[in-house]
Structure formats: structure tokens, C-alpha cells
C-alpha positions as CSV (number, residue, x, y, z in Angstrom):
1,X,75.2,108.4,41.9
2,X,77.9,105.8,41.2
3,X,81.5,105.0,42.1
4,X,84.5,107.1,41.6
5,X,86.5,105.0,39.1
6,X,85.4,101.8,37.2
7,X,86.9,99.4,39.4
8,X,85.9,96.4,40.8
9,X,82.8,95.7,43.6
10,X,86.2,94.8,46.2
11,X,88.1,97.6,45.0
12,X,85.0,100.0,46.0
13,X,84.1,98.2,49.4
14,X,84.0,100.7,52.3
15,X,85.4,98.1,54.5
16,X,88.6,97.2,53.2
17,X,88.8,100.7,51.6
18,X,91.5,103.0,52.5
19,X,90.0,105.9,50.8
20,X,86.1,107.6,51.5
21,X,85.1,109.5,48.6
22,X,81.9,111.2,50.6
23,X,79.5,113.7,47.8
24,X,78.1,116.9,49.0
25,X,75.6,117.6,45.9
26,X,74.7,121.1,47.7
27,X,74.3,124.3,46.1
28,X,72.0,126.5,48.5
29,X,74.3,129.5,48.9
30,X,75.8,130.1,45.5
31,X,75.0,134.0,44.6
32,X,76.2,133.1,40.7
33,X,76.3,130.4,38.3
34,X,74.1,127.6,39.6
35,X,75.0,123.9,39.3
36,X,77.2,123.1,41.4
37,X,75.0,120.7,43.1
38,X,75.4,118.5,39.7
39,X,79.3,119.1,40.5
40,X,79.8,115.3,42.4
41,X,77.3,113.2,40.0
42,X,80.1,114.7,37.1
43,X,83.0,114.5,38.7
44,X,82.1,111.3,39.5
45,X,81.3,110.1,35.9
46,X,84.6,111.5,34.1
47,X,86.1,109.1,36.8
48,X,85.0,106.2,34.6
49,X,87.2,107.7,31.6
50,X,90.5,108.3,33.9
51,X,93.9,105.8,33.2
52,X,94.4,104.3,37.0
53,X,98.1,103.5,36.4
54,X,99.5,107.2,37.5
55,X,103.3,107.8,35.2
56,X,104.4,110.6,37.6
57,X,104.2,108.0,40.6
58,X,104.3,104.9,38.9
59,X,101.7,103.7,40.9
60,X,98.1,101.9,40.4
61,X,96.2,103.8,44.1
62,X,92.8,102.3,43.3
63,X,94.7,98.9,44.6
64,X,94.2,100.7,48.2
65,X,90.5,100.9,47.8
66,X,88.4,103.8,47.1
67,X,85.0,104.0,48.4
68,X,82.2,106.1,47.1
69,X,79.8,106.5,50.5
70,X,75.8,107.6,50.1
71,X,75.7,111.4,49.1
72,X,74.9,114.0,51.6
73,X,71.1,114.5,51.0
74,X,70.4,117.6,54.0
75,X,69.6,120.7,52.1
76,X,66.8,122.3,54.4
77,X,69.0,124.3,55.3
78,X,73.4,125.4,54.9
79,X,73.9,124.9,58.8
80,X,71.9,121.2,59.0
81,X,74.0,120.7,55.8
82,X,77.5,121.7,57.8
83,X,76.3,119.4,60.3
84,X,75.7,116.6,58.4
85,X,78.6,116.7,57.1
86,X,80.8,116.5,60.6
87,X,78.8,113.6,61.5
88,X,79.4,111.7,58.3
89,X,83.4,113.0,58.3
90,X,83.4,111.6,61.8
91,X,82.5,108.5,61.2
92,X,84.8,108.0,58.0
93,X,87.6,108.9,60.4
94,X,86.7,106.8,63.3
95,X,86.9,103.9,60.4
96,X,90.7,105.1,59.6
97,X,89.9,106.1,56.2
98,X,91.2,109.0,54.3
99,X,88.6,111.2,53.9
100,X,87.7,113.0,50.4
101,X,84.9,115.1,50.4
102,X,83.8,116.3,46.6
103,X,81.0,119.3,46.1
104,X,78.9,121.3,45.7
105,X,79.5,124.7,46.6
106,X,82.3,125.7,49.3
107,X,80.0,125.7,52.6
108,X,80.1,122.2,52.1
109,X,83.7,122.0,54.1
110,X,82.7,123.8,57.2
111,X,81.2,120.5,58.5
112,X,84.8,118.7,57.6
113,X,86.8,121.4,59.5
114,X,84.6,120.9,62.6
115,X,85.1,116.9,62.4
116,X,88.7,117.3,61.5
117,X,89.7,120.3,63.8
118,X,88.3,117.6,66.7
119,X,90.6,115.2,65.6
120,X,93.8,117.5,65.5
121,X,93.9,120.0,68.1
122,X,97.1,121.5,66.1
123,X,95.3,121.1,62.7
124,X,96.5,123.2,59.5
125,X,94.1,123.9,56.9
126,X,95.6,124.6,53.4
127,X,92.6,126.4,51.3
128,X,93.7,126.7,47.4
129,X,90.8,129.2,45.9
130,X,90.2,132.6,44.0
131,X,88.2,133.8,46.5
132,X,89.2,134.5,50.2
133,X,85.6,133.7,51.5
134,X,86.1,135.4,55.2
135,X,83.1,136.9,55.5
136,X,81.6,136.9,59.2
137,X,78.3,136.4,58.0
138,X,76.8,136.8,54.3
139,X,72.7,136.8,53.0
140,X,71.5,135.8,56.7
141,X,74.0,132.7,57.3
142,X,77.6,132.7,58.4
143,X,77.5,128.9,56.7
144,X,76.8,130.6,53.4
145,X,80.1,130.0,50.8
146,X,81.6,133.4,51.3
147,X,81.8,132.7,54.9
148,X,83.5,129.3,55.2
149,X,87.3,130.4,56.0
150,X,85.7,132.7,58.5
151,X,84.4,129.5,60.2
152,X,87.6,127.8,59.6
153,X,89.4,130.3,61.2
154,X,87.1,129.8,64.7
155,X,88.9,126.4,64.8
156,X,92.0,127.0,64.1
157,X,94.2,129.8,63.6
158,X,97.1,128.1,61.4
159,X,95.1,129.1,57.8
160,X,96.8,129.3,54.8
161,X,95.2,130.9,51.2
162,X,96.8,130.1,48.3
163,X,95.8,132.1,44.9
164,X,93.6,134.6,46.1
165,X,93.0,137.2,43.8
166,X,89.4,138.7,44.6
167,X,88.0,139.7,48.3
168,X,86.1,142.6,49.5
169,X,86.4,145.1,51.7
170,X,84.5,144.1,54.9
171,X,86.8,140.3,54.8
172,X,90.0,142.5,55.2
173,X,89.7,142.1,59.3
174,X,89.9,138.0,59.0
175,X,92.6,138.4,56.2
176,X,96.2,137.6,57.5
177,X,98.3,139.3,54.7
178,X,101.8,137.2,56.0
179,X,99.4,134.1,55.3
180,X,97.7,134.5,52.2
181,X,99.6,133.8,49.1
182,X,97.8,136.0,46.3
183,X,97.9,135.0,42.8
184,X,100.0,137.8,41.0
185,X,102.4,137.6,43.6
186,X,102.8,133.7,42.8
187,X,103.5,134.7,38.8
188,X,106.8,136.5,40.4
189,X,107.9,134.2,43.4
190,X,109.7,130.9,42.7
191,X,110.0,129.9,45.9
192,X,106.4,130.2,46.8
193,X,105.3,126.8,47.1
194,X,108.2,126.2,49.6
195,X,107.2,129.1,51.5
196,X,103.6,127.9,51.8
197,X,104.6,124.8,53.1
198,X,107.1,126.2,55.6
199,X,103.6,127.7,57.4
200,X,102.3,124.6,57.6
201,X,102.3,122.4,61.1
202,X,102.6,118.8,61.2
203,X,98.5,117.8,60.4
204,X,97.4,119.4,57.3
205,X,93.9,119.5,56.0
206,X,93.5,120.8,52.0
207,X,90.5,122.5,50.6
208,X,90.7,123.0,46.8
209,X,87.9,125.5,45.6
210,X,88.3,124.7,41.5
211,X,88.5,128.3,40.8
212,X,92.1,128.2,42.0
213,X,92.9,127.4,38.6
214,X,92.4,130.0,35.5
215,X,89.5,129.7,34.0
216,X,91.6,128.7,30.5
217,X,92.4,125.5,32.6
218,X,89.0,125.0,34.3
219,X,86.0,127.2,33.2
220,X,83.1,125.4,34.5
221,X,82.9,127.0,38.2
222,X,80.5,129.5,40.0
223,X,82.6,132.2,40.1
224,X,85.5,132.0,37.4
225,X,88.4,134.2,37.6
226,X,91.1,135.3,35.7
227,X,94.7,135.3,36.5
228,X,94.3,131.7,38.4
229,X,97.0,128.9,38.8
230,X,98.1,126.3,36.5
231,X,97.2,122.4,37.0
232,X,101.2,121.8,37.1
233,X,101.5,124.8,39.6
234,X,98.2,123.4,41.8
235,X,100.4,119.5,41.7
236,X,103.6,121.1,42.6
237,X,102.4,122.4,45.7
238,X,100.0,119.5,46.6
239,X,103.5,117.1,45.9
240,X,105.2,119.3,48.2
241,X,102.6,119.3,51.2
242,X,102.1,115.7,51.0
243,X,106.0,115.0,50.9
244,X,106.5,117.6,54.2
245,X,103.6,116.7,56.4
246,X,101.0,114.7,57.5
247,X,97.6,115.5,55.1
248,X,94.8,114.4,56.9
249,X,91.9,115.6,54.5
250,X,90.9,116.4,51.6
251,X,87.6,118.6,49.9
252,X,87.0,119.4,46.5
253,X,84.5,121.7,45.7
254,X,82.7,124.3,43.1
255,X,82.7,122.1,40.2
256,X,79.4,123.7,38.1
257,X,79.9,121.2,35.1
258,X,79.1,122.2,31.4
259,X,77.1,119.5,29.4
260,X,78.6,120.6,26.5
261,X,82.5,120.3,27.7
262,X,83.5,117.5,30.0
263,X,87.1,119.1,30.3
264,X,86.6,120.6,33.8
265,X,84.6,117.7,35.0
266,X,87.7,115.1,34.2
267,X,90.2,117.8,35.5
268,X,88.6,117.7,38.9
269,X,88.5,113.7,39.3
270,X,92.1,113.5,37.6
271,X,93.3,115.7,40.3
272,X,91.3,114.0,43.3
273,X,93.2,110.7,41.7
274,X,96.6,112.1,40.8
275,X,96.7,113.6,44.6
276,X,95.8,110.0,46.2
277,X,98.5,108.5,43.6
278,X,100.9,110.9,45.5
279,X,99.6,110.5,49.0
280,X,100.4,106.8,49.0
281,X,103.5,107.1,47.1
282,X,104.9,108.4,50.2
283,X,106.6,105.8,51.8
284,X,105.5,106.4,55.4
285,X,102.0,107.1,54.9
286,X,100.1,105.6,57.2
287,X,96.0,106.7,57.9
């Protein structure tokens, strides 16, 4: 699997690195469109095809460092793979790098709650996604994908869901309605992104499930569906969080590229780069 971005062998070294890119090529719980195990090894490609000077910013972020670290391999089973990924999130924040995990499907971020929630006892966790995924348990594991909010919610009850627009009946219980911020409600708010962030606390971790985004904007996800958010909408509200708090993490997950349009695949890494480009635009970051 190679580097995100084709930048130089010191501009990728973990140990000067600000940035971890970790890769979660997992796909054991998916109940849809397989592939999103192939989601990182894409993502990762398209990288190679992205401009690294950023207009909106004016910045070059690769100058920080971005590291790509070994993928996670653990597949025997969704909780080993949850707990591989907390011990390799707690090591890339022991080394004071921001982390940035990319999937796979969406259990792949109960592991970076756990390390992150250990880290921040007053943790925030932002989830941008189509699907509310608060399920207790679903198919036998409460680490399957329809369950990871559920899990999030054990560590934290400052959660946030942000362009929701299909749940089911027996998630309702986990659902805080004053929290979630449901996608044809967003269409006719225009102070919605301010309102999101106002719910935040100081540390906020993001979790961006790619089918947040309309399916005319990204198609190649598990579980595409209609009447999703813009990339301009998604940025707004990323620009905002960064510029109001303290993000302390980042996953992006669900990418179930098509070999026969890259489209989705280079959305996914330009985001992952355009929200770093942010991030350290800010003058008083500091990770």
C-alpha cells in the first residue's frame, strides 16, 4: 500500500511527521455493497494525482509531514479489529501526531474513540454520515458498522450527527433528536453549521462516513443515499469546527471505490488534504 501524496522519503518520515495517516482495509460487517476494504489502497492512490498547494488556504500542509503507517491487517474478527486499532491510535498519539485514520467500513472507528475518549475525558465526537448507526447490537456483534455511534455513545455523551437521513426503528432509544442534525432539515437552516458547532466542547474528534455526501457528489459507498450534503457544505462545517475548537482526530471511512470512476476515490483524499490544509492554517494549532 503506498504513501498518501507523492512527496518526498523526509516528507513521509513518521518521525518528523506531524500527520499519521493509519489504513483500516476492513470490510467484515458491511450488509451491502462490498469493497470497502479496497477503500484506503484507492484513496491512497488518487493521493498521487492531488495539487499540494491548497488556494482556499494558501498553504503547502505536506511541508508538516504526512506519514502513511503499516495498515491494520486484524480481520479474524470486528472486535480484535476495534482493538487493534486503539492500540495503534494510542501509540500515534503518544508520538504527538495528528491522527487520521482512513477505511474500510465504519466499525473501523470504535477502536479510535476508545484511544481518543482515554485521552480527553471531555471529548466531543462530531459524526458526519447518512446513517445514524446506533444500534445496541446488529448480526451477533455490537462492533458491527450499524452499531458504532452506539459504542461511541458509551464513552462519551457529547455526540453530534450531522446529515442523517435514514435510521430504524429499534436506534430511536440512542437517538438524541436536540443533537442530530438531519439532512432535509439542513436544506432549510442557514445557520446550521453554527448551531452544530455551538454543541461542541473544547476537544473534538470528526468521523466522516462518505455517504454524508449525495450520491451525485460521491457514489461509490456501501450504502448510498439520496438527499446527502454538498462537498462545499461538508468544508463549511469542517472550517468552522476547526476555527472554534480543538480537533483532535480524524476518520474517514466507507469509501467502496469503482474501477471504472476514480471521482469518489480523489474526493475522499482531497478532503482528508483540504481538512489538514485548514487545520494547520489555524494559527494556534498546536498537536
Amino acid at each position: 500500500m503506498r504513501a498518501f501524496g507523492d512527496f518526498t522519503p523526509e516528507q513521509i518520515a513518521y518521525d518528523t511527521a506531524e500527520v499519521a495517516i493509519l489504513p483500516v482495509p476492513y470490510d467484515g460487517t458491511s450488509t451491502w455493497i462490498k469493497g470497502a476494504d479496497r477503500g484506503p489502497e484507492a484513496l491512497l492512490d488518487a493521493s498521487f494525482n492531488l495539487e499540494f498547494y491548497d488556494i482556499e488556504t494558501g498553504t503547502e500542509v505536506y511541508k508538516r509531514g504526512i506519514a502513511t503507517l503499516d495498515p491494520v491487517l486484524e480481520d479474524s474478527s470486528p472486535e480484535a479489529m476495534a482493538d487493534e486499532v486503539e492500540r495503534r491510535m494510542e501509540r500515534i498519539l503518544t508520538d504527538g501526531k495528528f491522527p487520521v485514520l482512513i477505511g474500510g467500513e465504519h466499525s473501523v472507528s470504535i477502536g479510535a474513540f476508545r484511544a481518543v475518549a482515554r485521552r480527553y475525558p471531555n471529548l466531543s465526537i462530531l459524526q458526519l454520515d447518512a446513517h445514524s448507526d446506533m444500534r445496541d447490537e446488529y448480526e451477533g456483534s455490537a462492533c458491527n458498522h450499524a452499531c458504532v455511534m452506539a459504542r461511541a455513545k458509551e464513552l462519551t455523551p457529547h455526540i453530534t450527527q450531522v446529515g442523517i437521513r435514514s435510521t430504524a426503528r429499534e436506534e430511536l432509544h440512542n437517538i438524541d433528536s436536540k443533537r442530530t442534525f438531519y439532512a432535509h432539515r439542513i436544506a432549510e437552516d442557514d445557520e446550521w453549521v453554527e448551531r452544530v458547532s455551538a454543541q461542541l466542547g473544547d476537544e473534538v474528534y470528526i468521523t466522516i462516513d462518505l455517504d454524508v455526501f449525495d450520491p451525485a457528489y460521491l457514489p461509490s459507498t456501501g450504502t448510498p443515499e439520496p438527499g446527502g450534503l454538498s462537498y462545499r457544505e461538508v468544508m463549511a462545517l469542517l472550517r468552522r469546527v476547526i476555527r472554534k475548537h480543538r480537533v483532535v482526530g480524524l476518520d474517514v471511512v466507507e469509501l467502496c471505490p469503482n474501477p471504472a470512476s476514480k471521482a469518489s476515490d480523489f474526493l475522499a483524499a482531497k478532503l482528508i488534504y483540504q481538512f489538514l490544509s485548514e487545520l494547520y492554517a489555524k494559527p494556534e494549532t498546536t498537536l
